[in-house]
C-alpha positions as CSV (number, residue, x, y, z in Angstrom):
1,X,9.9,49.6,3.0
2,X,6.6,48.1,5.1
3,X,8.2,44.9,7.5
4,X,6.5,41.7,7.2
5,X,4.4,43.1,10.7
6,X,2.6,45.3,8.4
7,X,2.2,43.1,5.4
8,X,0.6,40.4,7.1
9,X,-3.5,40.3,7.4
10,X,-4.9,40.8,11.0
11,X,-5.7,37.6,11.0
12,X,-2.0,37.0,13.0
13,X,-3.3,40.2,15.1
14,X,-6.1,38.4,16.2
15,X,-4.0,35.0,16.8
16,X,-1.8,37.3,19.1
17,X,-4.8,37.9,21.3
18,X,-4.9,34.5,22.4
19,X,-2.1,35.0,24.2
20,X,-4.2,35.8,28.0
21,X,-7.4,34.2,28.5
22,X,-8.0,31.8,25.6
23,X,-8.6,31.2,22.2
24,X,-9.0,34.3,19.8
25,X,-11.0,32.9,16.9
26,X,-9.2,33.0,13.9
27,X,-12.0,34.2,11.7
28,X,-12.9,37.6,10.9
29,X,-16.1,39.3,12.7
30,X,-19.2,38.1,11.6
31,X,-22.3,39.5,10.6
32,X,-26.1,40.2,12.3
33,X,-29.0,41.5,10.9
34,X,-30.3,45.0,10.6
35,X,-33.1,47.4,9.5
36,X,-31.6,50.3,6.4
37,X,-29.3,52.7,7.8
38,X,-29.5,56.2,7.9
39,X,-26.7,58.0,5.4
40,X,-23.3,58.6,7.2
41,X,-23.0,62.2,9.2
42,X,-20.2,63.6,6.9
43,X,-17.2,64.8,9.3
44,X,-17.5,61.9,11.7
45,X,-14.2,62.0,13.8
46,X,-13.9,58.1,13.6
47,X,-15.4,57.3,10.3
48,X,-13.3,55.0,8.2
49,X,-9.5,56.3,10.1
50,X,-9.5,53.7,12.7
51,X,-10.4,50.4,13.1
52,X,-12.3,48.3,14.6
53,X,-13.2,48.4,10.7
54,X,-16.6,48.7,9.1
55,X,-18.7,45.8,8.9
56,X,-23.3,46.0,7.2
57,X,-25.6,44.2,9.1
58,X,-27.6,41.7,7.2
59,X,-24.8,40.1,4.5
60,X,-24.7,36.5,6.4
61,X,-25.0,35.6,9.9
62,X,-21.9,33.8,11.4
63,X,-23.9,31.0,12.6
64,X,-24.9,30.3,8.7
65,X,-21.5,29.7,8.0
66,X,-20.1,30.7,4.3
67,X,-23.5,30.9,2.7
68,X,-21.7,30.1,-0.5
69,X,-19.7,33.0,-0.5
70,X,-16.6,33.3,-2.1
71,X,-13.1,33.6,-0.3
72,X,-12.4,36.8,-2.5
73,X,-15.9,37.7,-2.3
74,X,-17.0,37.5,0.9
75,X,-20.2,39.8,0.8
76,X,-23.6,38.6,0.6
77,X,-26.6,40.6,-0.7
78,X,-26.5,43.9,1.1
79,X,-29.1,44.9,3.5
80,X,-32.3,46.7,1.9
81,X,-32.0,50.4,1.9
82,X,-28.0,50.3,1.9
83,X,-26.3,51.4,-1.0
84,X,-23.3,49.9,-1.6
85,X,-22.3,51.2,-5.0
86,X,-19.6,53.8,-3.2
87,X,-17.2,52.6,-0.9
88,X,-17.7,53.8,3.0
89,X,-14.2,54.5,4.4
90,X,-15.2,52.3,7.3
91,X,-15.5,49.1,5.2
92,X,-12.5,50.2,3.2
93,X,-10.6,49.7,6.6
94,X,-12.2,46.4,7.7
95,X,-10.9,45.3,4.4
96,X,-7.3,46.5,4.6
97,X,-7.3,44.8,8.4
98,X,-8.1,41.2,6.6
99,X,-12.1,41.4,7.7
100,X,-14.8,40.1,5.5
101,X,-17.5,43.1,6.0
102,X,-17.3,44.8,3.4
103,X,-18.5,45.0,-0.3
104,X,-16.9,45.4,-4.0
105,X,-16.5,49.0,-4.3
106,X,-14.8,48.8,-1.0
107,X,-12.5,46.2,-2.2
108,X,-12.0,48.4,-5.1
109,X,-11.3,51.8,-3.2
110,X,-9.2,49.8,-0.4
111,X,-7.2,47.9,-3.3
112,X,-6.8,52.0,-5.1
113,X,-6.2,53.6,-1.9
114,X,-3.8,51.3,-0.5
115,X,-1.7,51.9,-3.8
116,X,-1.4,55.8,-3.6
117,X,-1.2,56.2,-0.3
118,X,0.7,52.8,1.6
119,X,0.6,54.8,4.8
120,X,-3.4,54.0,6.0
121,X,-2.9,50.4,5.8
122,X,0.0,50.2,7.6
123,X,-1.3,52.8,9.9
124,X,-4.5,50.5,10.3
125,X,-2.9,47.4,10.6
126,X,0.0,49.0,13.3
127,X,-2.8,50.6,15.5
128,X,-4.6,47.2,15.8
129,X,-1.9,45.3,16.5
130,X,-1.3,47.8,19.3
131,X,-4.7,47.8,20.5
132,X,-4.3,43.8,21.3
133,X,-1.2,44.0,23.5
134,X,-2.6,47.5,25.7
135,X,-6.0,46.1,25.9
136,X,-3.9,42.8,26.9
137,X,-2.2,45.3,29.5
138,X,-5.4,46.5,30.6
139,X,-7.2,43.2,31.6
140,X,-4.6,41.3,32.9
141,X,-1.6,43.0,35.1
142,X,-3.0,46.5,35.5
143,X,-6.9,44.8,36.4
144,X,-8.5,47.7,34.3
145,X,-12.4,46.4,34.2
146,X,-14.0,49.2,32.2
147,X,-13.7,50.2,29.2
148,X,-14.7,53.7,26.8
149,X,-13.4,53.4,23.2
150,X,-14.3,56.7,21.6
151,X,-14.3,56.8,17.6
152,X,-14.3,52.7,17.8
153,X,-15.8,51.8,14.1
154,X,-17.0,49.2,13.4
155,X,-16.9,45.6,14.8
156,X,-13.6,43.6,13.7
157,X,-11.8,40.7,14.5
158,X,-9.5,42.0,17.9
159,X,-12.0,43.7,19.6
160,X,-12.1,45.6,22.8
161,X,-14.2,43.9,24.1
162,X,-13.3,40.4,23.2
163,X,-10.0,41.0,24.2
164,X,-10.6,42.4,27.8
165,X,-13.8,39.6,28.1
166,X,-11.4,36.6,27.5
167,X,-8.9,37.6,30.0
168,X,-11.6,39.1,32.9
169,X,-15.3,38.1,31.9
170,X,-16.8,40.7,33.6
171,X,-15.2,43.4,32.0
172,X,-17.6,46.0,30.7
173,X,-17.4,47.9,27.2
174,X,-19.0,51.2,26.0
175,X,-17.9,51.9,22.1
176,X,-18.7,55.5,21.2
177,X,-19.0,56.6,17.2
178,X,-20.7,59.8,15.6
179,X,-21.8,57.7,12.7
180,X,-25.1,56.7,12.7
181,X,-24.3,54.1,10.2
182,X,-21.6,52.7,12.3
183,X,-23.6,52.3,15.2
184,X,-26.3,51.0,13.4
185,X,-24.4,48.1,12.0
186,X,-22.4,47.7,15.3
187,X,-25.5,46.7,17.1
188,X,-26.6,44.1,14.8
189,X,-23.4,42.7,14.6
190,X,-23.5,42.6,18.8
191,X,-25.9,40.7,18.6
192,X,-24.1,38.0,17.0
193,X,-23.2,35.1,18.8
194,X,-19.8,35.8,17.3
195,X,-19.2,39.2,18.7
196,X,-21.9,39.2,22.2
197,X,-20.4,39.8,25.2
198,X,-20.0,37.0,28.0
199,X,-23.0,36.8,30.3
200,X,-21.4,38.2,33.2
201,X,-19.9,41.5,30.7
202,X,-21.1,43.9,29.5
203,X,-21.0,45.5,25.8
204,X,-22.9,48.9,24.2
205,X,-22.5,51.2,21.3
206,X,-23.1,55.1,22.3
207,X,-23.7,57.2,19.7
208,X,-21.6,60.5,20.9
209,X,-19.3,62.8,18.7
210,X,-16.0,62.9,20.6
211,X,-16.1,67.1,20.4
212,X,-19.1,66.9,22.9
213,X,-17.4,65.7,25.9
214,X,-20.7,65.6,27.7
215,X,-22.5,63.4,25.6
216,X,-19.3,60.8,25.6
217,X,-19.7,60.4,29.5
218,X,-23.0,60.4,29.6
219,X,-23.2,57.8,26.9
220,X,-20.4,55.9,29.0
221,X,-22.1,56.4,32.4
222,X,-25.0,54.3,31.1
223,X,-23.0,51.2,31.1
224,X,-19.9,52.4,33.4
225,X,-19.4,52.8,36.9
226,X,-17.5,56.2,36.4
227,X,-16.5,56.4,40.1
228,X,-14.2,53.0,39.6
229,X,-11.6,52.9,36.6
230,X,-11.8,53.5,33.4
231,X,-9.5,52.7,30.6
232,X,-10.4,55.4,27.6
233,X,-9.1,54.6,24.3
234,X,-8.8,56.8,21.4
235,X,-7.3,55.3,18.6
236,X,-7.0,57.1,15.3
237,X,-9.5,60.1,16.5
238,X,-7.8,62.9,17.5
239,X,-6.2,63.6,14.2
240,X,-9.8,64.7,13.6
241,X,-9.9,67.1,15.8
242,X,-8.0,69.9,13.4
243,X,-7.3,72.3,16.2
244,X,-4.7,70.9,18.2
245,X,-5.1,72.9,21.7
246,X,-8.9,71.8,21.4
247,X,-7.7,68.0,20.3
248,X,-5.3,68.5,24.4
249,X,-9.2,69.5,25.9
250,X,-11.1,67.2,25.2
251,X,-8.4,64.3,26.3
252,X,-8.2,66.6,29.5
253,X,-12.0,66.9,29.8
254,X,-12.6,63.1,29.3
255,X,-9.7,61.9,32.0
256,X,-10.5,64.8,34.4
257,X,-14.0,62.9,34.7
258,X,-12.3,60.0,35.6
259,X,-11.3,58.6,39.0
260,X,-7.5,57.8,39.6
261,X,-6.2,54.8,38.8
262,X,-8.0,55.3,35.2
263,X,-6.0,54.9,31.6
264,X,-5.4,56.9,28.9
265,X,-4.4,55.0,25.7
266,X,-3.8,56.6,22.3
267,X,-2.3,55.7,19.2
268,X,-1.9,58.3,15.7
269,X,-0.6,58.8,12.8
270,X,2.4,61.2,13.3
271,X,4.2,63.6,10.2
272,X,6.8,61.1,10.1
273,X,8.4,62.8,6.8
274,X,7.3,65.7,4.2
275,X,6.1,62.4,1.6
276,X,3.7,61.0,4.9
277,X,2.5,64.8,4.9
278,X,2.0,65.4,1.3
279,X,0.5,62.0,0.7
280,X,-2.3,62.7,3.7
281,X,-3.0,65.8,2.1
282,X,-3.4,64.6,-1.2
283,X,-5.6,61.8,0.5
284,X,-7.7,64.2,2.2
285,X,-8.4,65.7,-0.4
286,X,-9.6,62.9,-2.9
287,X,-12.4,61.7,0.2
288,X,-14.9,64.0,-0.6
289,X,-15.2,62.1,-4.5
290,X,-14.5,58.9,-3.2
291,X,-17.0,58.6,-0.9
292,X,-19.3,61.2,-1.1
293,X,-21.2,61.9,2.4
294,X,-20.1,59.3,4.0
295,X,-16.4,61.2,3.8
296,X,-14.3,62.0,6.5
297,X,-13.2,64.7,8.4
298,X,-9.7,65.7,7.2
299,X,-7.1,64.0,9.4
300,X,-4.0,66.0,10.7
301,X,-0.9,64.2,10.9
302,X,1.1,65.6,14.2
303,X,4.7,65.6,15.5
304,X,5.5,62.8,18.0
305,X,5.9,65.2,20.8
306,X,2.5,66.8,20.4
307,X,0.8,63.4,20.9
308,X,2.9,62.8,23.7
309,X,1.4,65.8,25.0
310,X,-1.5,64.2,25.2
311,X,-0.5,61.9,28.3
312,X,0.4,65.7,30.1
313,X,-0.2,65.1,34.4
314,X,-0.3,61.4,34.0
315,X,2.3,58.3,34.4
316,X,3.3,57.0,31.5
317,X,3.7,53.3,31.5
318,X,7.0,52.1,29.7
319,X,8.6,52.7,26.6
320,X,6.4,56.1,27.1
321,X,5.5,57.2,23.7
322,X,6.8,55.4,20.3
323,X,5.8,54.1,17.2
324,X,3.0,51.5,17.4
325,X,5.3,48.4,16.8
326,X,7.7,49.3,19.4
327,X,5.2,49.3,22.1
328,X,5.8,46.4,24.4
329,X,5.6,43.9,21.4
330,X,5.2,40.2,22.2
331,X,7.9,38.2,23.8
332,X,7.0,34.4,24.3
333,X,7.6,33.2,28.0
334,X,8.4,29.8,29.3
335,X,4.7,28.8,28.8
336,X,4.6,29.9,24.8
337,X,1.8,32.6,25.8
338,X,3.2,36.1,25.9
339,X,4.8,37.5,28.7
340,X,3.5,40.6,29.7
341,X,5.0,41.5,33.0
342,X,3.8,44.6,34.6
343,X,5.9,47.5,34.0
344,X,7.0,51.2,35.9
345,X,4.9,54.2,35.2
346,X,6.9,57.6,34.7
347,X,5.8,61.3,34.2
348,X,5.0,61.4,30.6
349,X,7.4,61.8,28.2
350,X,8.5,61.1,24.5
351,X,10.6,57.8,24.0
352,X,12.1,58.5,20.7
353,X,13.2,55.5,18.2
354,X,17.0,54.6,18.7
355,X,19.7,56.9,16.9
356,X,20.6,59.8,15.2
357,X,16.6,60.2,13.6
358,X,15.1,60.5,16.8
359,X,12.0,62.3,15.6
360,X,11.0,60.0,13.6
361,X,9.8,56.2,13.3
362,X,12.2,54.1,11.0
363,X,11.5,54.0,7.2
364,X,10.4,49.7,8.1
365,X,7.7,51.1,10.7
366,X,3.9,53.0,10.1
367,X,3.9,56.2,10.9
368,X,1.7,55.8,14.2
369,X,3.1,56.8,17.3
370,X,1.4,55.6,20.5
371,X,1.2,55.1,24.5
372,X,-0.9,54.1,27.8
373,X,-0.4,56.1,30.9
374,X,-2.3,56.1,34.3
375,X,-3.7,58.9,36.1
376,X,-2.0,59.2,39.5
C-alpha cells in the first residue's frame, strides 16, 4: 500500500518549502537554452536514481510561458543534437516527481517503469520530500550557509538551492554530477530566471564522479569556503557505489575534509523485504535496454543499519536514522508555517520504525531510509 504522501505529485513537496523564507513557486522548473549535449557517461552514480530530476535545455523558456504546450504534453521541440527517441533515466524521474522536463518516451518508460517496479517512485518522491525539510533544517535553525550536493540531477522544482536561498540569501550551492548531459542541461536551466540564484548567492554545477573524492572538493572549493561549514548531501548515490566498505570511504573522505560544525545528510533506498530486492534486481537489469548508454550504474539496496553506518564519529540529529517520511515531518505552529524547532544531536545510531518489525519501514512507507548528523 503507497499512503497518499507518496501518491501525490511534488507539486505539494514544493508547496511545503514555503514553509521558511517565502513563497515556493508552485510550478515545476523551467527550462533555458543550450547547445547539443554530449551522450550520457554510462555508469553515472547519480544518473536518473535521484532527483533533482532531469530536465533538456532548449524545450521553452519559463519566461515564454506555456508556448502552447499541452498540460499532458509539456515538451517542446527538443534541442538540436539531442535524441529523445529513448528515455534518459534522469527525465524519467523528473517525470515521476510531477516536473515538466521531460519528453514522450520518458513519459512512456516512467508510466512502464512505475508499473513494474512501484518502489522508484515512491523512493523518488520520499527522498525529495526529505530533501525540503533537512535542507529547511540546514538554512534556518542549524545556520548551515554552504552547500555540496553530490549526484544532484537535474534541476527540479524543491531545489537545494532554492530552498536554502529563500530562507538565507546568501547561501552558496555547488551541485556535483558525472553526467555530462546532466550538467550540460543543469547550466542552461541556471540560467533561468526561474531557477538563478539570488544576487547575493551563489549556485554552480561541478562536473565530478563521486568515486574521485578529489575532484568533488576541488569542484566544491571553487565556489565554497571549505574552511567554514559545509552541508554535503548525498541523496540516492551511494547505492551506486557497489562495494560497500568503499561506499563508508568516500562519505569518510568527503567529511574528513570538512571543518566541524559541517553536515552529513543522506537518504537511500534500503532492502526493506525480499520483493523490494528482487524487484531492484529485476530493474537493474532491464536498464541497459531501456536506456541504452545513458543506463545506470546498478543500484544496491542496503540494510538500514549499514546506511546508518554512514553517519559513524558524527552526532546524529534526532529521530537518527529512519524511513524518509518519518524524518521530522511537518507540524504546523501557531503561525500556519512549519515549526521546525532545533533538535539534540546524539552519537549516531539507527532509530528503527515502532514495533515488533523493527528492521524494516512499514508496508504504507518507501523503502528509503535517511538522516542529518553534524560533525563534532
Amino acid at each position: 500500500m503507497i499512503t497518499e504522501m507518496f501518491r501525490r505529485r511534488v507539486s505539494e513537496g514544493k508547496h511545503e518549502a514555503a514553509g521558511s523564507g517565502g513563497r515556493q513557486d508552485a510550478r515545476p522548473a523551467g527550462h533555458g537554452t543550450g547547445g547539443s549535449p554530449a551522450p550520457a557517461a554510462p555508469g553515472s552514480p547519480k544518473a536518473g536514481h535521484r532527483g533533482p530530476g532531469a530536465g533538456h535545455p532548449g524545450a521553452g523558456h519559463p519566461d515564454a510561458g506555456s508556448g502552447g504546450r499541452e498540460p499532458d504534453e509539456p515538451w517542446g521541440p527538443p534541442p538540436a543534437g539531442l535524441d529523445v527517441s529513448m528515455p534518459h533515466p534522469a527525465r524519467v524521474w523528473n517525470y515521476w516527481l510531477g516536473g515538466r522536463d521531460f519528453f514522450a518516451a520518458d513519459k512512456a518508460a516512467g508510466e512502464e517503469i512505475s508499473a513494474e517496479f512501484p518502489h522508484l517512485a515512491e523512493t523518488a518522491r520520499a527522498e525529495r520530500a526529505f530533501l525540503v525539510r533537512a535542507v529547511r533544517f540546514l538554512a534556518g535553525p542549524a545556520r548551515i550557509r554552504q552547500f555540496l550536493d553530490v549526484g544532484a540531477g537535474l534541476p527540479a522544482g524543491g531545489n537545494t538551492h532554492e530552498i536554502a536561498q529563500r530562507i538565507a540569501p546568501g547561501s552558496g550551492i555547488v551541485y556535483a554530477d558525472h553526467d555530462p548531459v546532466i550538467i550540460l542541461h543543469a547550466k542552461a536551466l541556471l540560467s533561468s530566471p526561474m531557477l538563478a540564484s539570488t544576487p547575493d548567492g551563489s549556485v554552480c554545477y561541478t562536473e565530478a564522479d563521486l568515486r574521485d573524492v578529489a575532484a568533488v572538493l576541488a569542484g566544491a572549493a571553487s565556489t565554497l569556503d571549505l574552511s567554514k561549514p559545509v552541508a554535503l548531501i548525498m541523496l540516492g548515490v551511494l547505492g551506486h557505489v557497489d562495494d560497500y566498505g568503499a561506499a563508508r570511504s568516500i562519505t569518510s573522505q568527503l567529511m574528513d575534509a570538512l571543518p566541524a560544525g559541517s553536515y552529513l545528510v543522506i537518504a537511500d533506498g534500503v532492502a526493506a523485504s525480499p520483493a523490494i530486492s528482487s524487484a531492484q534486481r529485476r530493474y537493474d537489469e532491464s536498464a541497459r535496454p531501456r536506456y541504452g548508454a545513458s543506463a545506470p550504474a546498478p543500484y544496491v539496496l542496503r540494510k538500514p543499519d549499514e546506511v546508518a553506518s554512514f553517519f559513524a564519529g558524527l552526532d546524529l540529529i534526532e529521530p537518527g536514522v529512519v524511513p524518509c517520511s518519518r524524518w521530522r515531518p511537518d507540524r504546523l505552529g501557531r503561525s500556519g508555517q512549519p515549526a521546525q524547532p532545533a533538535p539534540p544531536a546524539s552519537p549516531a545510531r539507527l532509530t528503527p520504525p515502532d514495533g515488533p518489525d523493527a528492521d524494516s519501514a512499514r508496508d504504507d512507507e518507501a523503502p528509503a531510509y535517511c538522516g542529518v548528523a553534524r560533525k563534532p
